[in-house]
Steps between C-alpha positions, in 0.01 A plus 500: 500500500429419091286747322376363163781496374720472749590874653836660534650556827674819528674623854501879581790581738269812610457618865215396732213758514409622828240412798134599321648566169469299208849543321850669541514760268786317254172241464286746369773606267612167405107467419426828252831495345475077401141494425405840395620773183455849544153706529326117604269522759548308815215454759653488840320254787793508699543648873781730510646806262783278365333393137321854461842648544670244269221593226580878492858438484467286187262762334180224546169593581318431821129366568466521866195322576499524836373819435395534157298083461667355227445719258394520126770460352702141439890446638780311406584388793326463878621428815380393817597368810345163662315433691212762278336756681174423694353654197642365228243203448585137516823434297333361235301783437795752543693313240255537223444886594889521483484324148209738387754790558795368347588553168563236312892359601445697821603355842365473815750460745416356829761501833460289797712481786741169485385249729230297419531229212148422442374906422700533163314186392178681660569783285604379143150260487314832580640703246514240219103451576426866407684436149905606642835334397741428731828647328732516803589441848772734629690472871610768666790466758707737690861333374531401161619105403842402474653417144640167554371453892239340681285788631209493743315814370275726772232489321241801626235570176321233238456730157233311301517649181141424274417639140171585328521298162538708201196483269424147370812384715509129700415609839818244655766575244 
């Protein structure tokens, strides 16, 4: 799927999270420790105690909203499974609240289960609508590719990786 420009591909030989949760826990670590520094703030949407517990291992801090609303305070990085919440507002409209609380070069990090080729698309034109780049789309599979092999990958998790533009920055670059 291009992004404007084009957007890497990355594959994530990670383990498939389990029935009502939104990530295996070397996801959530693969998340804080790639996209985060330590004493960030990360705002958790997820179901499950798998990023929270990858977040105080890596000496991060943790918003909770589910709990707490969003808080005051901005991130540098959120994550959230898809489908949102019955709450969370029509994507459009949760997009440009997750851009209000990112700093600027934060992410928001969305996961969707594998499966479906039309929702990525779904997803990207919502978030680049409330002012988001796309900067990534990452695979997850159980088995990691072959050097030198045809592999059929078991694909289980989309990771759709957007950024808040730094100040004054081109909202697509």
């Amino acid at each position: 799927m291009p992004g404007d420009p084009p957007v890497p591909i990355t594959v994530w030989p990670i383990p498939a999270p389990q029935p009502g949760e939104t990530m295996s826990t070397a996801m959530g670590m693969r998340l804080v420790y790639n996209l985060t520094h330590p004493s960030d703030l990360i705002i958790d949407l997820t179901e499950g105690p798998q990023l929270a517990g990858a977040i105080l291992a890596a000496h991060r801090h943790l918003q909770a909203p589910r709990s707490t609303g969003w808080g005051s305070e901005t991130a540098m990085l959120i994550v959230t499974g898809w489908p949102l919440a019955p709450d969370a507002g029509e994507p459009v409209e949760f997009f440009a609240r997750g851009r209000a609380k990112l700093l600027p070069g934060g992410c928001l990090v969305v996961l969707l289960a594998h499966g479906d080729p039309i929702l990525p698309v779904d997803v990207v034109i919502a978030a680049k609508q409330a002012g988001l780049s796309y900067l990534q789309h990452i695979v997850a599979a159980d088995q990691p590719p072959t050097r030198g092999q045809r592999t059929q990958l078991d694909i289980h998790t989309d990771v759709l990786v957007f950024a808040r533009p730094t100040e004054g920055g081109d909202r697509d670059a």
